[in-house]
Predicted model as a PDB file, atoms N, CA, C, CB and O in Angstrom, pLDDT in the B-factor column:
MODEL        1                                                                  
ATOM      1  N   UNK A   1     135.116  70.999-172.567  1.00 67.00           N  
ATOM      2  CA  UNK A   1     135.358  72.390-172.903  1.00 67.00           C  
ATOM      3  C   UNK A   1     136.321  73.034-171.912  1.00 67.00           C  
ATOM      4  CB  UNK A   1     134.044  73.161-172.938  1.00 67.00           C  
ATOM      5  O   UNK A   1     137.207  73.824-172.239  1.00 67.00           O  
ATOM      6  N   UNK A   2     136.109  72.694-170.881  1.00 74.00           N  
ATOM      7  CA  UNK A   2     137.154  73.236-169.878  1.00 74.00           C  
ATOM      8  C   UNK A   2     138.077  72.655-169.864  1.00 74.00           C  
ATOM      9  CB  UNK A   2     136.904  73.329-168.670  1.00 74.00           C  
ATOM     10  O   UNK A   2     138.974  73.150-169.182  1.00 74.00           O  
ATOM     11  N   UNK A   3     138.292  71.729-170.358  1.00 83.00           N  
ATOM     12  CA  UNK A   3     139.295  70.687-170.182  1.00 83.00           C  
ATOM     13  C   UNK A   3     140.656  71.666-171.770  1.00 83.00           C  
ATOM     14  CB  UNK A   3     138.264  68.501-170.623  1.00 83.00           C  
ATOM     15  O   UNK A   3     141.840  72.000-171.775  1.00 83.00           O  
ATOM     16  N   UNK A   4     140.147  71.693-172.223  1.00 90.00           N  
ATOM     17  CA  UNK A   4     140.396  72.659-173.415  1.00 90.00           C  
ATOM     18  C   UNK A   4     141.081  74.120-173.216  1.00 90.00           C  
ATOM     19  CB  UNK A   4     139.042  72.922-174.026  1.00 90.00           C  
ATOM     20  O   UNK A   4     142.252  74.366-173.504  1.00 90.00           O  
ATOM     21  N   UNK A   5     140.496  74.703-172.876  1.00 91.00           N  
ATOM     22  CA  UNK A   5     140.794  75.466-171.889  1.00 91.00           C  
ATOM     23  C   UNK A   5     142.057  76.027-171.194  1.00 91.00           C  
ATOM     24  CB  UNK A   5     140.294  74.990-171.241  1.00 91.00           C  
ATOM     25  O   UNK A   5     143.036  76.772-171.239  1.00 91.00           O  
ATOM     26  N   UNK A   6     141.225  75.012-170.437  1.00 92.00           N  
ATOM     27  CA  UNK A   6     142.613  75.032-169.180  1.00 92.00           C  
ATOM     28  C   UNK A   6     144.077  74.423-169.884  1.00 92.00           C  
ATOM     29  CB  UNK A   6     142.172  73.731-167.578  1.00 92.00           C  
ATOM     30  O   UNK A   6     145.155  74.872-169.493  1.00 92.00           O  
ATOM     31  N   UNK A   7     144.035  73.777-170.537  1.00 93.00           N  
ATOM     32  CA  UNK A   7     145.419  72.923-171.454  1.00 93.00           C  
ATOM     33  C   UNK A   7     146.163  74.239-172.041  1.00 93.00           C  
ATOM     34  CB  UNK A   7     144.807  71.652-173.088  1.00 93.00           C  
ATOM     35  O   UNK A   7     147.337  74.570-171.879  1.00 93.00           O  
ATOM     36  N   UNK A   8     145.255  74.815-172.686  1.00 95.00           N  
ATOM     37  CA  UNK A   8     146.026  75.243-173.954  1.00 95.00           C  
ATOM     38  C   UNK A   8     146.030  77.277-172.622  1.00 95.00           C  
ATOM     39  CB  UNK A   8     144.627  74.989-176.306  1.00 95.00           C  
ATOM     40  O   UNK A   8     146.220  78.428-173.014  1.00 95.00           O  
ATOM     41  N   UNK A   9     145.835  76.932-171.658  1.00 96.00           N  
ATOM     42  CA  UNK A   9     146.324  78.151-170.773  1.00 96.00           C  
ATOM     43  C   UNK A   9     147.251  77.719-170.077  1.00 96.00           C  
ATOM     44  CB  UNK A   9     145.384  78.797-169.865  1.00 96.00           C  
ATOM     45  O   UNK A   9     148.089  78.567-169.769  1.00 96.00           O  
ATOM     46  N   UNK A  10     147.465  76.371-169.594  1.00 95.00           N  
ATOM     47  CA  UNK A  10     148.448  75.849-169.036  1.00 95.00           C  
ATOM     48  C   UNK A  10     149.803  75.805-169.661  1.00 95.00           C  
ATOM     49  CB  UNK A  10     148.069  74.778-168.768  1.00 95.00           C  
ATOM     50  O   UNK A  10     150.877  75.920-169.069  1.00 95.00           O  
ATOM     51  N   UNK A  11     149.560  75.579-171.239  1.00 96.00           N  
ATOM     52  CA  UNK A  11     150.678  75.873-171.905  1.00 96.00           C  
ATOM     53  C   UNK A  11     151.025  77.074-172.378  1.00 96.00           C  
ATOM     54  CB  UNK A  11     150.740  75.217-172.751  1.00 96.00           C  
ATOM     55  O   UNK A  11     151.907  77.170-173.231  1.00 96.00           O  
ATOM     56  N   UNK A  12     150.480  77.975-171.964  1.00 97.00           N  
ATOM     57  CA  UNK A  12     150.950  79.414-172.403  1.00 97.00           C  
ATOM     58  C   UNK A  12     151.629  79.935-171.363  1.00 97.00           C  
ATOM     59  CB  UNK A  12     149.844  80.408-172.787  1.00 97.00           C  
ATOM     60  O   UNK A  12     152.374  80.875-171.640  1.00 97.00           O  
ATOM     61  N   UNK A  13     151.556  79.471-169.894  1.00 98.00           N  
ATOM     62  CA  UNK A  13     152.168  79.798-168.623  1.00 98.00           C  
ATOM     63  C   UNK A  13     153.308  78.974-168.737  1.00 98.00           C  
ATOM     64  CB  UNK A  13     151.311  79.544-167.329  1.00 98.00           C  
ATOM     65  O   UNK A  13     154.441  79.400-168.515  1.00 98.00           O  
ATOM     66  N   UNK A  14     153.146  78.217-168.956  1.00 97.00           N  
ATOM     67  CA  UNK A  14     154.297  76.983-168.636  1.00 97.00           C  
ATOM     68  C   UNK A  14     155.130  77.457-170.101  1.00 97.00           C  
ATOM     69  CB  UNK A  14     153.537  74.888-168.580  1.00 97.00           C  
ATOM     70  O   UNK A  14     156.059  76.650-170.075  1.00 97.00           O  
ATOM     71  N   UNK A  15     155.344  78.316-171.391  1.00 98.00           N  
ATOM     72  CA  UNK A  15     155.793  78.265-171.961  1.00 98.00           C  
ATOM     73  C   UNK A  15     156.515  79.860-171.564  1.00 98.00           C  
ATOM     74  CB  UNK A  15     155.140  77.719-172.939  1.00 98.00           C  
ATOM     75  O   UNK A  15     157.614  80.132-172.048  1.00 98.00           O  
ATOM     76  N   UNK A  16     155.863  80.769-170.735  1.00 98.00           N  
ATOM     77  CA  UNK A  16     156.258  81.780-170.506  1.00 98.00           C  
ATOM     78  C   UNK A  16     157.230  81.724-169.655  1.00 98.00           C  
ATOM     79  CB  UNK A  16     155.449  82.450-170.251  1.00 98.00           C  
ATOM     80  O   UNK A  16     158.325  82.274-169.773  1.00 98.00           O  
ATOM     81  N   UNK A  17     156.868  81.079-168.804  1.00 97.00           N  
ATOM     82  CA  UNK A  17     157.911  80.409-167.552  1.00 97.00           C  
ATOM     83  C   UNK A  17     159.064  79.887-167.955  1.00 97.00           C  
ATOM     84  CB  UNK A  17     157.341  79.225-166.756  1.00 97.00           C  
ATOM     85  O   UNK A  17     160.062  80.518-167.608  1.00 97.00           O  
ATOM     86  N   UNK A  18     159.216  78.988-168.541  1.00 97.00           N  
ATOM     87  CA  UNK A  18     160.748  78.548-169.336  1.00 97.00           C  
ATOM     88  C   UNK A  18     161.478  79.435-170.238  1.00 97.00           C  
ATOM     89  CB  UNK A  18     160.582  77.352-170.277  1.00 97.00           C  
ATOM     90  O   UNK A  18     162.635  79.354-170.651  1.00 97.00           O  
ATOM     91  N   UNK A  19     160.550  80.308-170.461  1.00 97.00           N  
ATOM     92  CA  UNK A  19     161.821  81.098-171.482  1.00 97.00           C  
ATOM     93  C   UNK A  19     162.329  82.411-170.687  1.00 97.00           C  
ATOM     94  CB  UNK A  19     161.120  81.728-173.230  1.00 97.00           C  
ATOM     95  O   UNK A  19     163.482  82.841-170.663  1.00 97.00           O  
ATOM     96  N   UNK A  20     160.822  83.116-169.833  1.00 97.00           N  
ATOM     97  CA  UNK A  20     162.074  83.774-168.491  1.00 97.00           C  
ATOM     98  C   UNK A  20     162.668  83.171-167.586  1.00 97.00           C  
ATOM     99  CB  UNK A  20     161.647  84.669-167.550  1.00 97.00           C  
ATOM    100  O   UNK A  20     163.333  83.906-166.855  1.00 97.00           O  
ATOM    101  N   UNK A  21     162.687  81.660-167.258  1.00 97.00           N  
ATOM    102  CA  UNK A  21     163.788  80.977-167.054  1.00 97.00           C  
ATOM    103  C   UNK A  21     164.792  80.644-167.446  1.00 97.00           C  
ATOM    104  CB  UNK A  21     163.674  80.398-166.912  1.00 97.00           C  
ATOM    105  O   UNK A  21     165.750  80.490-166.688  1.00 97.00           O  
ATOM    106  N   UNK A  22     164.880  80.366-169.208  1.00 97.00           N  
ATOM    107  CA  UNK A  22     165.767  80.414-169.910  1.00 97.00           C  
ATOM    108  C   UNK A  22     166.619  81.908-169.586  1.00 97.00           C  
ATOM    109  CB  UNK A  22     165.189  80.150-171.232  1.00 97.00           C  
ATOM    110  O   UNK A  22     167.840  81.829-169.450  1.00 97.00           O  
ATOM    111  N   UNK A  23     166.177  82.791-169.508  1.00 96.00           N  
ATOM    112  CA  UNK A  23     166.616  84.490-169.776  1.00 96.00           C  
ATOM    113  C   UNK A  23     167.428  84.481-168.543  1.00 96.00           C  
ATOM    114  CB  UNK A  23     165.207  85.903-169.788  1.00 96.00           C  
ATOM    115  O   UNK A  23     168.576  84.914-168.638  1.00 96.00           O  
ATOM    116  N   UNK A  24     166.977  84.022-167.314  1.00 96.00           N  
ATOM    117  CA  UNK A  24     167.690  83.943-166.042  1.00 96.00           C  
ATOM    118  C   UNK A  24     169.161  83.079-166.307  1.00 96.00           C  
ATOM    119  CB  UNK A  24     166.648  83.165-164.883  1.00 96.00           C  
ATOM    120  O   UNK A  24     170.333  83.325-166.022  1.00 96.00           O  
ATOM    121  N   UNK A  25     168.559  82.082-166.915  1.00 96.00           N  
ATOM    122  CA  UNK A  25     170.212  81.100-166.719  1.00 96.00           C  
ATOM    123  C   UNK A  25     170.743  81.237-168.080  1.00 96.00           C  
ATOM    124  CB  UNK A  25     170.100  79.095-166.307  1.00 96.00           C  
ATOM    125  O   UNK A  25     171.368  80.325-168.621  1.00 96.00           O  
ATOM    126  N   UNK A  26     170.566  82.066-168.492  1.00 96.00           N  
ATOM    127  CA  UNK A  26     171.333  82.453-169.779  1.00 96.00           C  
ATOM    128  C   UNK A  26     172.158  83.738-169.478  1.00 96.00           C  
ATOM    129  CB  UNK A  26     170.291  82.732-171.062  1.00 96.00           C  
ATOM    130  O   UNK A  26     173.142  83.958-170.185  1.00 96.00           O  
ATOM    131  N   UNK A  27     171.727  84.877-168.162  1.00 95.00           N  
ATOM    132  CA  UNK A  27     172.393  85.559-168.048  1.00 95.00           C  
ATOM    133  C   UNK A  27     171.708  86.772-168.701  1.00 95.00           C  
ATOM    134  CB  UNK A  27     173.482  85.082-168.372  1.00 95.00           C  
ATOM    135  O   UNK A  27     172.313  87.825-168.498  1.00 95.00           O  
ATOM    136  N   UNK A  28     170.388  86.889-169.570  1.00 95.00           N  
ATOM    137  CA  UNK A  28     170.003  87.741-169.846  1.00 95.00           C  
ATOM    138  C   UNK A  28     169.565  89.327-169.172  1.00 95.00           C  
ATOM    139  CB  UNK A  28     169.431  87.145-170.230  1.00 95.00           C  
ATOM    140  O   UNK A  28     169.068  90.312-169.718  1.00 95.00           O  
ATOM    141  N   UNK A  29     170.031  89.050-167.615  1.00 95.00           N  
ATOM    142  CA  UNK A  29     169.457  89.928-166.599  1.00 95.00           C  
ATOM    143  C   UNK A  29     171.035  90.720-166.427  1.00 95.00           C  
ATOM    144  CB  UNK A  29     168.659  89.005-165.042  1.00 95.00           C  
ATOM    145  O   UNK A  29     172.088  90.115-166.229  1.00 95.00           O  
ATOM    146  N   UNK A  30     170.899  92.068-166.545  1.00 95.00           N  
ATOM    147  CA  UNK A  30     172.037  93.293-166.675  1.00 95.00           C  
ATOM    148  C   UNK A  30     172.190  93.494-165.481  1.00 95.00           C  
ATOM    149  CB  UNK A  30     171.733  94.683-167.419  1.00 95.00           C  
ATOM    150  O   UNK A  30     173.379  93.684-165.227  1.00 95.00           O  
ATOM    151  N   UNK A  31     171.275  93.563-164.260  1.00 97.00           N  
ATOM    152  CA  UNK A  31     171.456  94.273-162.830  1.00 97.00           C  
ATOM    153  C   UNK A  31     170.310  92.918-162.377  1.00 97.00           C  
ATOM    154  CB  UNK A  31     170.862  96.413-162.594  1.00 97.00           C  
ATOM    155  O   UNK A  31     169.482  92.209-162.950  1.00 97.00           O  
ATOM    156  N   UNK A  32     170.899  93.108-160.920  1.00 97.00           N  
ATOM    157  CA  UNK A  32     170.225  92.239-159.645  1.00 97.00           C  
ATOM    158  C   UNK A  32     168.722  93.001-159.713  1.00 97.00           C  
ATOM    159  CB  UNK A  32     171.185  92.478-157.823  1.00 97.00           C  
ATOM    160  O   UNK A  32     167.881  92.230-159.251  1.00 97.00           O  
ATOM    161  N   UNK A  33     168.137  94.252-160.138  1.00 97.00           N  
ATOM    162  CA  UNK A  33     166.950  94.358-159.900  1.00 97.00           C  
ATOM    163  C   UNK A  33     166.134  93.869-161.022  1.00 97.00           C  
ATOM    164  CB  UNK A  33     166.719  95.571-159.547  1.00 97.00           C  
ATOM    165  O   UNK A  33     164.910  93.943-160.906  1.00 97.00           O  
ATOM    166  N   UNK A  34     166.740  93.293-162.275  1.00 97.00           N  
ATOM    167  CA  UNK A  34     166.291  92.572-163.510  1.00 97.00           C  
ATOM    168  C   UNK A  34     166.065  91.093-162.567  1.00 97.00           C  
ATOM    169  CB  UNK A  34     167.620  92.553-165.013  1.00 97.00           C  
ATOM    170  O   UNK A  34     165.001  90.572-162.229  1.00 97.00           O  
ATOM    171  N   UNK A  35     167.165  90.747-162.353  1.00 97.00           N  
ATOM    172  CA  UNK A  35     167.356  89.092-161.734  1.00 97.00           C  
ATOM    173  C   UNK A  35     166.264  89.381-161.009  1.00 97.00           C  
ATOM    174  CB  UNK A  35     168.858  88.470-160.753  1.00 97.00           C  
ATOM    175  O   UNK A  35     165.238  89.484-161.682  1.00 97.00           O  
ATOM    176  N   UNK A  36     166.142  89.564-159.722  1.00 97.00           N  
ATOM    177  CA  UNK A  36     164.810  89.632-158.982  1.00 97.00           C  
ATOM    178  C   UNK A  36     163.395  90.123-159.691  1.00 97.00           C  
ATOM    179  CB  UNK A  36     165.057  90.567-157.854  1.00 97.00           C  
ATOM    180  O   UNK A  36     162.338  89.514-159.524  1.00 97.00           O  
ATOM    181  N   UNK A  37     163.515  91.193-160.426  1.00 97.00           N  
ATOM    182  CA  UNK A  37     161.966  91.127-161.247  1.00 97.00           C  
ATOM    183  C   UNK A  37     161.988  90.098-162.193  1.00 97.00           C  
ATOM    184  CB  UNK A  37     161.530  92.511-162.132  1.00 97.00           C  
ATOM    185  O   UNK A  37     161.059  90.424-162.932  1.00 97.00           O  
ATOM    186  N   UNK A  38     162.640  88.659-162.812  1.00 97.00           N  
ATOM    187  CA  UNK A  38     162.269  88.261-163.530  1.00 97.00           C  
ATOM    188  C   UNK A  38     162.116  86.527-162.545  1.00 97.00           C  
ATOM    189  CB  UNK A  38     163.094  88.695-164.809  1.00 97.00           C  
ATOM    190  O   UNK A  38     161.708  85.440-162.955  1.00 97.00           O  
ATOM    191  N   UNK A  39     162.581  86.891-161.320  1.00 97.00           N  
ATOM    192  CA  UNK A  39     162.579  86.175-160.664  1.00 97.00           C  
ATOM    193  C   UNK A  39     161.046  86.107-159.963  1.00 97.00           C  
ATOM    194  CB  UNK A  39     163.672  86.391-160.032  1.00 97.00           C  
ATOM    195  O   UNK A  39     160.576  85.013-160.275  1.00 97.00           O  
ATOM    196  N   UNK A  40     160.224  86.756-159.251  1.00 98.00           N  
ATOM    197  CA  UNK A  40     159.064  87.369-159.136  1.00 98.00           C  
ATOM    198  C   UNK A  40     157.899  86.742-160.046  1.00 98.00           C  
ATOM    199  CB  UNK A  40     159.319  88.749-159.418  1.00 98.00           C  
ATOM    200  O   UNK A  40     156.846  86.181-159.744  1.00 98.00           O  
ATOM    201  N   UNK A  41     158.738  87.181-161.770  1.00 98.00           N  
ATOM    202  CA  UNK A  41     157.855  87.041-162.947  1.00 98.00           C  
ATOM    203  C   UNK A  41     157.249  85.273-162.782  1.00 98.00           C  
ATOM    204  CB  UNK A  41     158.908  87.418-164.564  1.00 98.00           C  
ATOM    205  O   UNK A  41     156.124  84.790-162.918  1.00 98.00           O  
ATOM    206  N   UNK A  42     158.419  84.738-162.477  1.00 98.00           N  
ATOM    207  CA  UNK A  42     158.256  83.160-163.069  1.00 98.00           C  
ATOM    208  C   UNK A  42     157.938  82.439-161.474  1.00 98.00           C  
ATOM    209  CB  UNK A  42     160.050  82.392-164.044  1.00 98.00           C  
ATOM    210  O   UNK A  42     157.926  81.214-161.350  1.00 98.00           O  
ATOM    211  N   UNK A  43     157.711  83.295-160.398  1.00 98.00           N  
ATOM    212  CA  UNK A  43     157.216  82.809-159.193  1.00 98.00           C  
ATOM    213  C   UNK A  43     155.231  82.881-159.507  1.00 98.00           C  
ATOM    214  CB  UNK A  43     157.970  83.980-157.756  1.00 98.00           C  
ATOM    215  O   UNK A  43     154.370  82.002-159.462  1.00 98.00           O  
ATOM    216  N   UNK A  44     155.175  84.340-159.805  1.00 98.00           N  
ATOM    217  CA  UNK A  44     153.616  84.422-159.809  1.00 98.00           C  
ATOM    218  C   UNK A  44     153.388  83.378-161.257  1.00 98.00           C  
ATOM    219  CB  UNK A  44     152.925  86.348-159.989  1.00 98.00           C  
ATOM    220  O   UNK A  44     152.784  82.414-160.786  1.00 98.00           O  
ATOM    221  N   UNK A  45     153.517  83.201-162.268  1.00 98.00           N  
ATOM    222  CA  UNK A  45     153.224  82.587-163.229  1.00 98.00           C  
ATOM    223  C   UNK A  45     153.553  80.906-162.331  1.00 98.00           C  
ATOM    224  CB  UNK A  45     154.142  83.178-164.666  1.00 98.00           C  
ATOM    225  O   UNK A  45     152.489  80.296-162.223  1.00 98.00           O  
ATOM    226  N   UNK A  46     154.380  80.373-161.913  1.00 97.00           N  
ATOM    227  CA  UNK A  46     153.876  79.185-161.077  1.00 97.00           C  
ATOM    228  C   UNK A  46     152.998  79.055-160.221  1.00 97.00           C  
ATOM    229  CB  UNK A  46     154.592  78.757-160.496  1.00 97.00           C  
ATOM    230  O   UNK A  46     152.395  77.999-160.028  1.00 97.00           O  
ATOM    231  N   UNK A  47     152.735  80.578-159.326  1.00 98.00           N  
ATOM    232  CA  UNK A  47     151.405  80.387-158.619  1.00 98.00           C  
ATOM    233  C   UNK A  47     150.098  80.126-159.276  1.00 98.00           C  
ATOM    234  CB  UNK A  47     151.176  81.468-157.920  1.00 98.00           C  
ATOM    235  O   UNK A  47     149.087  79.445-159.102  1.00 98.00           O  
ATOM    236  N   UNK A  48     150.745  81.249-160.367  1.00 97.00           N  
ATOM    237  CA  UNK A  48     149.196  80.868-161.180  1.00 97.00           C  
ATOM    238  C   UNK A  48     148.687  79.474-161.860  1.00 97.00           C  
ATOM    239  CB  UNK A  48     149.100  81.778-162.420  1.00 97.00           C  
ATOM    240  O   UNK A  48     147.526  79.067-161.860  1.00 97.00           O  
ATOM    241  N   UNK A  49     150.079  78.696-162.571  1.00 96.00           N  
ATOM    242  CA  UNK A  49     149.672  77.566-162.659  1.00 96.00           C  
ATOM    243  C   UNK A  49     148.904  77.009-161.846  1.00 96.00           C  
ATOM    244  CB  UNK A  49     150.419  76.993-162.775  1.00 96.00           C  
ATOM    245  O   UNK A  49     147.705  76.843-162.070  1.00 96.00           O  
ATOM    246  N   UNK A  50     149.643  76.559-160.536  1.00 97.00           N  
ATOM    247  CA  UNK A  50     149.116  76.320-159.429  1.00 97.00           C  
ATOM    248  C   UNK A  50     147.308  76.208-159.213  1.00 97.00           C  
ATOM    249  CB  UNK A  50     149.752  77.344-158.699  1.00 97.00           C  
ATOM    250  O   UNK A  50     146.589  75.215-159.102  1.00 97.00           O  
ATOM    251  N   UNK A  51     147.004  77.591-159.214  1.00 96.00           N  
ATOM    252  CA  UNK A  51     145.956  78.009-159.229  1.00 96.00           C  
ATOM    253  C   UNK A  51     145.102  77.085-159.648  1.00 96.00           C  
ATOM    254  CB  UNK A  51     145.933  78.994-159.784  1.00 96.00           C  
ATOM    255  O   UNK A  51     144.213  76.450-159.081  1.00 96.00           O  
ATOM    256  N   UNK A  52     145.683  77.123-161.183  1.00 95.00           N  
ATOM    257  CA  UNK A  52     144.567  77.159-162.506  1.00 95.00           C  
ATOM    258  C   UNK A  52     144.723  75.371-162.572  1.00 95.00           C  
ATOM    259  CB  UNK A  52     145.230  78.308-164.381  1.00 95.00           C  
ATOM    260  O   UNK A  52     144.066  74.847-163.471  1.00 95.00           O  
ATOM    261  N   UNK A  53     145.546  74.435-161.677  1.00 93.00           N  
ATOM    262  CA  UNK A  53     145.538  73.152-161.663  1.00 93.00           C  
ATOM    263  C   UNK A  53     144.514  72.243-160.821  1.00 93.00           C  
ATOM    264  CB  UNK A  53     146.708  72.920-161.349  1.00 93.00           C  
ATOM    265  O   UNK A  53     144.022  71.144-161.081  1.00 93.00           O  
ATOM    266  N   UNK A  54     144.376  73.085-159.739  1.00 95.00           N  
ATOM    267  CA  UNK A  54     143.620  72.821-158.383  1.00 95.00           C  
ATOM    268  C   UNK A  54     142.030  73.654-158.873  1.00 95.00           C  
ATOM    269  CB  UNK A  54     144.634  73.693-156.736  1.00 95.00           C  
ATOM    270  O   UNK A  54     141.029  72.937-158.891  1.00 95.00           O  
ATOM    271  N   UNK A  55     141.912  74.834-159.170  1.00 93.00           N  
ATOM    272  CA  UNK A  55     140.405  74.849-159.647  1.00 93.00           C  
ATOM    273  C   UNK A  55     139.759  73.485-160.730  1.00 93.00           C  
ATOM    274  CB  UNK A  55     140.288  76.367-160.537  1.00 93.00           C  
ATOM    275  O   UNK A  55     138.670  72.914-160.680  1.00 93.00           O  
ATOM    276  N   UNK A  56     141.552  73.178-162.163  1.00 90.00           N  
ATOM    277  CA  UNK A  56     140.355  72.173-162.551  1.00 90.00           C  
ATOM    278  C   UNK A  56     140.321  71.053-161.874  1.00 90.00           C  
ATOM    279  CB  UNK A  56     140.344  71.728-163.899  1.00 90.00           C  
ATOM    280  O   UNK A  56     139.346  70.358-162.162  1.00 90.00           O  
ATOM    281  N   UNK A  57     141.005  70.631-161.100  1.00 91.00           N  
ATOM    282  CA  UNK A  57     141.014  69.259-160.158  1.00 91.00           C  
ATOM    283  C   UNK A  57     139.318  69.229-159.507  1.00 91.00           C  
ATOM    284  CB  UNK A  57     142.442  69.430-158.618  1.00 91.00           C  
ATOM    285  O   UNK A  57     138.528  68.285-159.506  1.00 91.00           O  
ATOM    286  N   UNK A  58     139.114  70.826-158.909  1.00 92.00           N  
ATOM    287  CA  UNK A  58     137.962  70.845-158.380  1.00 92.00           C  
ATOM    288  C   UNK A  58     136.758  70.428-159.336  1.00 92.00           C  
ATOM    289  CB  UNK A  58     137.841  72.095-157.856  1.00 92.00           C  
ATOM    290  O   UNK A  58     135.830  69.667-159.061  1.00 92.00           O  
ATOM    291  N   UNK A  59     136.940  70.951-160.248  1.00 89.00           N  
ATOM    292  CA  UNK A  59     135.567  71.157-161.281  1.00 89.00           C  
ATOM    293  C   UNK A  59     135.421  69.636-161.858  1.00 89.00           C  
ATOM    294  CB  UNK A  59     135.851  72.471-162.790  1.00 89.00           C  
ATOM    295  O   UNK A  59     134.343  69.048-161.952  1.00 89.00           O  
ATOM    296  N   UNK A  60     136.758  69.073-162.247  1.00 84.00           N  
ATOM    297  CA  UNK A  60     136.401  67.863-162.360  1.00 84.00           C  
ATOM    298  C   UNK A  60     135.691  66.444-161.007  1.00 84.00           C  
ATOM    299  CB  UNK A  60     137.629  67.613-162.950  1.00 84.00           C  
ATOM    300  O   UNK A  60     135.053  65.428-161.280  1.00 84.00           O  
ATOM    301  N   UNK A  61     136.132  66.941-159.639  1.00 87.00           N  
ATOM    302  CA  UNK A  61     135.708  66.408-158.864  1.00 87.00           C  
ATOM    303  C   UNK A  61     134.145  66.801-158.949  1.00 87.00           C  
ATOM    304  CB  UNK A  61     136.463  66.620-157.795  1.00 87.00           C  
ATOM    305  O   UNK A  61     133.415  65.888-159.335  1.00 87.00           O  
ATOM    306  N   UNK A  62     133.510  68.074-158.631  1.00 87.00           N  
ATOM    307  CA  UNK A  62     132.274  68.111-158.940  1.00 87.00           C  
ATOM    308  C   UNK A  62     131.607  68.340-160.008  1.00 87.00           C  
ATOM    309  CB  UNK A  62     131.915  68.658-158.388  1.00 87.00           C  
ATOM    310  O   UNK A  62     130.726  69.197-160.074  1.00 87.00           O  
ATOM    311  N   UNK A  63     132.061  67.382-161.231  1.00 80.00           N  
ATOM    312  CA  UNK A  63     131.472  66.691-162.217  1.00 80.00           C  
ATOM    313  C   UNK A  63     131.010  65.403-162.239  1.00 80.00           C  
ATOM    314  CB  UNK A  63     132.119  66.737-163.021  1.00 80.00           C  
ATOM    315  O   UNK A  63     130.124  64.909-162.937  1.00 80.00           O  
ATOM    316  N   UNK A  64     131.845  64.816-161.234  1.00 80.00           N  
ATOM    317  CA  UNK A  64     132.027  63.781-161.234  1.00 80.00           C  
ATOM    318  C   UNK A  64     130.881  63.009-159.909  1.00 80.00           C  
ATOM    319  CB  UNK A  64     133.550  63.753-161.176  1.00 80.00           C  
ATOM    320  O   UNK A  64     130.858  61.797-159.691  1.00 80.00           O  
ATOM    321  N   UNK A  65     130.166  63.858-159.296  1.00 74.00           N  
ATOM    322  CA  UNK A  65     129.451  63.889-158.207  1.00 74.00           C  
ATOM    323  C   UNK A  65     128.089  63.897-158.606  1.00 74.00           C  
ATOM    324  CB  UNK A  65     129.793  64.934-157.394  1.00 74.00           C  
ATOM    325  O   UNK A  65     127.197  63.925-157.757  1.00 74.00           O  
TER     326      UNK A  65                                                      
ENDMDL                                                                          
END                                                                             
Protein backbone atom coordinates (compact mmCIF):
# COMPACT_ATOMS: atom_id res chain seq x y z
CA UNK A 1 0.00 0.00 0.00
CA UNK A 2 2.69 2.35 0.58
CA UNK A 3 4.55 1.17 -1.94
CA UNK A 4 1.55 2.53 -4.11
CA UNK A 5 1.57 5.46 -2.78
CA UNK A 6 4.63 6.67 -2.75
CA UNK A 7 5.02 5.68 -6.79
CA UNK A 8 2.22 7.29 -8.06
CA UNK A 9 3.44 10.67 -5.68
CA UNK A 10 6.76 10.21 -6.94
CA UNK A 11 5.43 10.59 -10.31
CA UNK A 12 3.48 13.56 -9.84
CA UNK A 13 6.74 15.43 -8.50
CA UNK A 14 8.94 14.10 -10.92
CA UNK A 15 6.36 15.05 -13.64
CA UNK A 16 6.02 18.59 -12.20
CA UNK A 17 9.65 18.99 -12.16
CA UNK A 18 10.31 18.35 -15.88
CA UNK A 19 7.87 20.46 -17.24
CA UNK A 20 9.04 23.59 -14.99
CA UNK A 21 12.19 22.44 -16.25
CA UNK A 22 11.05 22.20 -19.57
CA UNK A 23 9.57 26.06 -19.04
CA UNK A 24 13.18 27.07 -17.88
CA UNK A 25 15.04 25.74 -20.99
CA UNK A 26 12.47 26.64 -23.24
CA UNK A 27 12.79 30.19 -22.22
CA UNK A 28 9.37 30.40 -20.81
CA UNK A 29 10.64 32.79 -17.93
CA UNK A 30 10.04 36.84 -19.05
CA UNK A 31 12.33 38.36 -16.13
CA UNK A 32 15.27 36.87 -13.90
CA UNK A 33 12.72 36.99 -10.94
CA UNK A 34 10.48 34.26 -12.99
CA UNK A 35 13.95 32.31 -13.74
CA UNK A 36 14.79 32.23 -10.05
CA UNK A 37 11.15 31.53 -8.75
CA UNK A 38 10.86 28.70 -11.07
CA UNK A 39 14.20 27.83 -10.23
CA UNK A 40 13.38 27.51 -6.32
CA UNK A 41 10.07 25.69 -7.66
CA UNK A 42 11.98 22.60 -9.10
CA UNK A 43 14.74 22.78 -6.17
CA UNK A 44 12.01 22.24 -3.30
CA UNK A 45 10.05 19.64 -5.46
CA UNK A 46 13.61 17.65 -5.66
CA UNK A 47 13.94 18.09 -2.01
CA UNK A 48 10.81 16.77 -1.64
CA UNK A 49 11.42 13.86 -3.76
CA UNK A 50 14.29 13.37 -1.82
CA UNK A 51 12.35 13.30 1.20
CA UNK A 52 9.63 11.09 0.16
CA UNK A 53 12.58 8.42 -1.20
CA UNK A 54 14.50 8.04 2.07
CA UNK A 55 11.23 7.86 4.38
CA UNK A 56 10.22 4.86 2.02
CA UNK A 57 13.73 3.35 2.10
CA UNK A 58 13.11 3.65 5.91
CA UNK A 59 9.72 2.02 6.17
CA UNK A 60 10.78 -0.61 4.01
CA UNK A 61 13.91 -1.28 6.16
CA UNK A 62 11.63 -1.54 9.23
CA UNK A 63 9.42 -3.94 7.58
CA UNK A 64 11.79 -5.86 6.92
CA UNK A 65 13.04 -6.25 10.68
Amino acid sequence: MITVFSDRLRKQIREQMNNYADDVAGGACGTFDEYKRLCGVIEGLAIAERFLLDLCEKVEKADDD
